[in-house]
C-alpha positions in Angstrom: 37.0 -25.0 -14.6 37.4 -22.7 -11.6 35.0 -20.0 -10.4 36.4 -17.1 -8.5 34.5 -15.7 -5.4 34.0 -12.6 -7.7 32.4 -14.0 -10.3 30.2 -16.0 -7.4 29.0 -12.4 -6.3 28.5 -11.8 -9.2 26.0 -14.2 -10.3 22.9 -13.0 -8.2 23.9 -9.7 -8.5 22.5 -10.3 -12.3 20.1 -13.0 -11.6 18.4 -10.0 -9.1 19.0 -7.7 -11.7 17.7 -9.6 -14.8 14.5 -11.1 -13.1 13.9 -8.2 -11.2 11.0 -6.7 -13.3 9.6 -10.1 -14.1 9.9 -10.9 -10.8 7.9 -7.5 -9.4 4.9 -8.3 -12.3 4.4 -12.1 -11.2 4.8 -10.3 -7.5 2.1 -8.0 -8.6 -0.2 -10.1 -10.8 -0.1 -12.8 -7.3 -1.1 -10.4 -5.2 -4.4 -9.3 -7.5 -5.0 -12.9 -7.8 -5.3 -13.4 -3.9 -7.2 -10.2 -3.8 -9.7 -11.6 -6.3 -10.2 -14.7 -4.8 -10.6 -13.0 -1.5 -13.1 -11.0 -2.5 -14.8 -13.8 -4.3 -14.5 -15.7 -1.6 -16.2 -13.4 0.8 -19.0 -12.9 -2.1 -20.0 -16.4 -2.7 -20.0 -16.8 1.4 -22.5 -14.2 1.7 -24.9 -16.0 -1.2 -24.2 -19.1 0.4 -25.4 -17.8 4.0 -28.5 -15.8 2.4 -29.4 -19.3 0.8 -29.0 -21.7 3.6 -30.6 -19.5 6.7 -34.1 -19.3 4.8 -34.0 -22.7 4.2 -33.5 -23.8 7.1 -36.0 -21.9 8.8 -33.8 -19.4 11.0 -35.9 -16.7 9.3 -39.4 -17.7 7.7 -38.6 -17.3 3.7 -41.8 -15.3 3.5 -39.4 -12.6 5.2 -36.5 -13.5 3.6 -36.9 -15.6 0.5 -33.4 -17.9 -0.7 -31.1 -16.4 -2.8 -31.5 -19.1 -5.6 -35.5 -17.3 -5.4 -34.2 -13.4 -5.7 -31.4 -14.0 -8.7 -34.3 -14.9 -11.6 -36.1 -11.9 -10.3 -33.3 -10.2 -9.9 -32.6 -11.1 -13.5 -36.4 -10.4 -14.7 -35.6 -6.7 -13.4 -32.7 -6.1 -15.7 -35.0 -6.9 -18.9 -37.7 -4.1 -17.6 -37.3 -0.5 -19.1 -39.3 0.6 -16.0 -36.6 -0.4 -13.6 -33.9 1.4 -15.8 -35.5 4.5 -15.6 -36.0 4.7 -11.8 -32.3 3.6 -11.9 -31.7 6.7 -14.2 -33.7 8.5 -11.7 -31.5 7.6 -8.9 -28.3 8.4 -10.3 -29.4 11.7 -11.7 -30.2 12.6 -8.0 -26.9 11.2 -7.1 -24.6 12.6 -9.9 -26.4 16.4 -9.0 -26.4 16.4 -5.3 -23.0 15.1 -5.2 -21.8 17.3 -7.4 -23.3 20.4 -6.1 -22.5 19.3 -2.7 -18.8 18.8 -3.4 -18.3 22.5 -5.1 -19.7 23.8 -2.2 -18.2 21.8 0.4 -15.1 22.3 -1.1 -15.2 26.4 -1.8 -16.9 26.8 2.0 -14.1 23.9 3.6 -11.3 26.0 1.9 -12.6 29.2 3.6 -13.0 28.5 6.9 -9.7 26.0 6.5 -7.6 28.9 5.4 -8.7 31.4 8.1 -8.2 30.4 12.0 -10.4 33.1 12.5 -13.2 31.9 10.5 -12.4 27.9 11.6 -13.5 29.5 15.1 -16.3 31.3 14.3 -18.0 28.2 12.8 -16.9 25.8 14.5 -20.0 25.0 16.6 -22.2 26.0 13.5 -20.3 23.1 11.9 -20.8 20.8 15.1 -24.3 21.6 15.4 -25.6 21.2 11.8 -23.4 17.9 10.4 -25.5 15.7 12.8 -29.0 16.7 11.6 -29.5 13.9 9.5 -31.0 14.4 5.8 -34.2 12.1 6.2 -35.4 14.7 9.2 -35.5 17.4 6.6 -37.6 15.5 4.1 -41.1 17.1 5.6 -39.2 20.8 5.1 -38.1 19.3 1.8 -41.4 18.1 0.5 -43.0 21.7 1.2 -40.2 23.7 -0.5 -40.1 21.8 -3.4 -43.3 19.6 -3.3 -42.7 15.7 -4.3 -40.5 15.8 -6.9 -36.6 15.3 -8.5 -35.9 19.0 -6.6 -36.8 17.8 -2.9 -34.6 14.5 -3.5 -31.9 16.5 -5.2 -32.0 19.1 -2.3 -31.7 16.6 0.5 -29.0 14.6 -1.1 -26.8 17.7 -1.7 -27.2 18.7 2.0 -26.3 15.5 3.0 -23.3 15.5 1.0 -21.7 18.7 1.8 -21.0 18.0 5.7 -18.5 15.1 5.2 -16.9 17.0 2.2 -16.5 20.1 3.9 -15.1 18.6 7.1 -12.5 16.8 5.2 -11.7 19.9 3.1 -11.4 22.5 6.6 -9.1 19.4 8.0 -7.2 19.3 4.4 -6.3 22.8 4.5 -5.5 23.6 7.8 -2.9 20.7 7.5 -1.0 23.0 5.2 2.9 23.3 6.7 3.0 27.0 7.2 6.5 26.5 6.2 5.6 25.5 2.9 3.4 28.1 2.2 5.7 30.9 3.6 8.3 29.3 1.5 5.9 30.0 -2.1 5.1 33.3 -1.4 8.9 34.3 -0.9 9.3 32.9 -4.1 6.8 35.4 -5.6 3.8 32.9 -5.6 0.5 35.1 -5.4 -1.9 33.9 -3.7 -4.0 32.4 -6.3 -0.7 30.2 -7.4 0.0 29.6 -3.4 -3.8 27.9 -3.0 -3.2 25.9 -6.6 0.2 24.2 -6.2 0.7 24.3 -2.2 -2.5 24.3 -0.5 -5.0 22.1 -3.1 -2.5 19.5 -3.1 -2.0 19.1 0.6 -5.7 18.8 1.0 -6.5 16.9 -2.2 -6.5 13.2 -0.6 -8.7 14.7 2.5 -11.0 16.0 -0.1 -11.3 13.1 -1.7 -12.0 10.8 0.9 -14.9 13.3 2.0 -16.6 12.8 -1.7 -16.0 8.7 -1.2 -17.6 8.7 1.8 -20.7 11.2 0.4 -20.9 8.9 -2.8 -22.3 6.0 -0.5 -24.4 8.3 1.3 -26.2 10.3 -1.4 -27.3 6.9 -2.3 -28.5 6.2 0.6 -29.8 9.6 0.7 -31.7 9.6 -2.9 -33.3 5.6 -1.9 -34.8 6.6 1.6 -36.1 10.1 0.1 -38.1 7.9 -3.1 -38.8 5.5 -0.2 -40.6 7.6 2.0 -42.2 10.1 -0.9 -42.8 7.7 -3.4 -40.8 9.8 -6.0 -39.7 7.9 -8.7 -36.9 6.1 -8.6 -35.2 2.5 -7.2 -36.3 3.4 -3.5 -39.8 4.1 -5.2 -39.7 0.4 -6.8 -38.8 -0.6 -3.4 -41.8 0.8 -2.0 -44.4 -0.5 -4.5 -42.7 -4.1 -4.0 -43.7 -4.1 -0.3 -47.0 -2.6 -0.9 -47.5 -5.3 -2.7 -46.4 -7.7 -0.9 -43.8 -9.3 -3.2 -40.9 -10.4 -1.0 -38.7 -12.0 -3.8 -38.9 -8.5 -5.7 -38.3 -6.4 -3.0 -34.9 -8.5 -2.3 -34.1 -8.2 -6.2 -34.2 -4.5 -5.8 -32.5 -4.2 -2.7 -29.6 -6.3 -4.8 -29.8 -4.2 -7.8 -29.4 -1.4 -5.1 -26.3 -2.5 -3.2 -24.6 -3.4 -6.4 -24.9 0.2 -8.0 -23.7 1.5 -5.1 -20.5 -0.6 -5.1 -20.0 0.3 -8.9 -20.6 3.9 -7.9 -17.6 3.6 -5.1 -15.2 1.6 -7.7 -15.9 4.3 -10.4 -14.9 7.3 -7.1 -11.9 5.0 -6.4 -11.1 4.3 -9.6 -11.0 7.9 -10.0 -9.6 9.1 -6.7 -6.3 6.9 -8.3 -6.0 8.5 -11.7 -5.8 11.9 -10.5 -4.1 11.2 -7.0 -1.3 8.9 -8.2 1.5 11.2 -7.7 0.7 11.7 -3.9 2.5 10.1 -1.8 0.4 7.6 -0.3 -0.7 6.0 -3.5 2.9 5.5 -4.5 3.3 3.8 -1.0 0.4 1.7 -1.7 1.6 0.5 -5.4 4.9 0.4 -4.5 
């Protein structure tokens, strides 16, 4: 039986052409596998370092108790309703400050971004004030508001508006005049040119100012029940030291760190949905 040369082209022009979407999904699914174990990887080293440095006396375990100590505690924490309600306590704080910091940050950013005029006016207001950080306000805070949800809420929503109005004045002054110019000979008014030209351009800016505010409202909402006492997981944190309880006051700091990675996974996860058609998240799941 003879084979031409064209039917020998031929043959992994189909092959290609038949595996190619099986191909691309075991491509895919190997690729999230490595990422997993990665990330697993880097997880279990971390557990492994917390548990051997204590016990090998680098750092006295009264300081920093094993890891193998902090998980049952850690564990005995989940089973209490108290420590569900300062975590409700937290996020409240959170989900408010971060959401009235990103409506302003955004309607503010999109001001001054849309304006050269008003980008140079407040400029150095912007310079100035960004750097104050929130904890420095918490004495101002506490005689506004007095101790309560309202002085945590109030510091954690002027933390979050710097980074999200920054990235929002940067998102819209990347706008390509051209592009702009371009909608309104079209008839666009100027409502339709900021909804489908200039919200789009700074959408991914925008959103990288709220993922970055995420982390930091949570920082933000811990150190304010820290240092006030107000309830919530910082508050927990507080009442572990005071009373001395090292393997609790780990637990906590645990329970801490792993909300705020479930909070930036739920951002992300979110930040993906409504970003997909952009063009850099096509790049990246291409």
């Amino acid at each position: 039986m003879t084979i031409t040369t064209d039917e020998l082209a031929a043959q992994p022009s189909a092959a290609s052409s038949g595996t190619g979407p099986a191909r691309l999904a075991t491509g895919r699914r190997s690729v999230l596998r490595r990422l997993l174990f990665s990330q697993l990887s880097g997880i279990i080293l971390a557990f492994v370092v917390w548990e051997v440095v204590p016990r090998i006396g680098l750092v006295p375990q009264r300081y920093i108790p094993p890891f193998t100590e902090v998980l049952p505690q850690f564990v005995t924490e989940l089973g209490r309703a108290e420590f569900w309600v300062a975590a409700g306590n937290t996020l409240w704080a959170w989900a408010i400050g971060l959401g009235i910091g990103a409506v302003v940050g955004v309607l503010i950013g999109v001001v001054i971004g849309s304006s050269a005029a008003a980008y140079r006016a407040t400029r150095f207001v912007l310079e100035f004030l960004r750097p104050i950080p929130s904890v420095a306000l918490i004495p101002l805070a506490v005689l506004l508001f007095g101790i309560n949800g309202q002085m945590k809420v109030s510091l954690v929503i002027f933390a979050t508006v710097w980074p999200i109005l920054i990235q929002t004045v940067y998102g819209v002054r990347e706008l390509d005049p051209v592009a702009r110019d371009t909608a309104r000979s079209f008839g666009y008014s100027g409502w339709d040119v900021f909804w489908h030209v200039t919200l789009p351009t700074a959408a991914p800016s925008i959103a990288t100012g709220i993922r970055i505010a995420s982390a930091l409202a949570v920082v933000i909402a811990v150190t304010a029940e820290l240092i006030t006492g107000v309830s919530g997981l910082g508050a927990e944190v507080l009442f572990a030291q005071s009373a001395g309880s090292s393997v609790r006051l780990y637990a906590l700091i645990l329970a801490i760190g792993i909300v705020s990675y479930a909070l930036s996974q739920v951002i992300e996860a979110v930040e993906r949905r409504l970003l997909r058609w952009h063009v850099s998240f096509r790049k990246e799941h291409a």
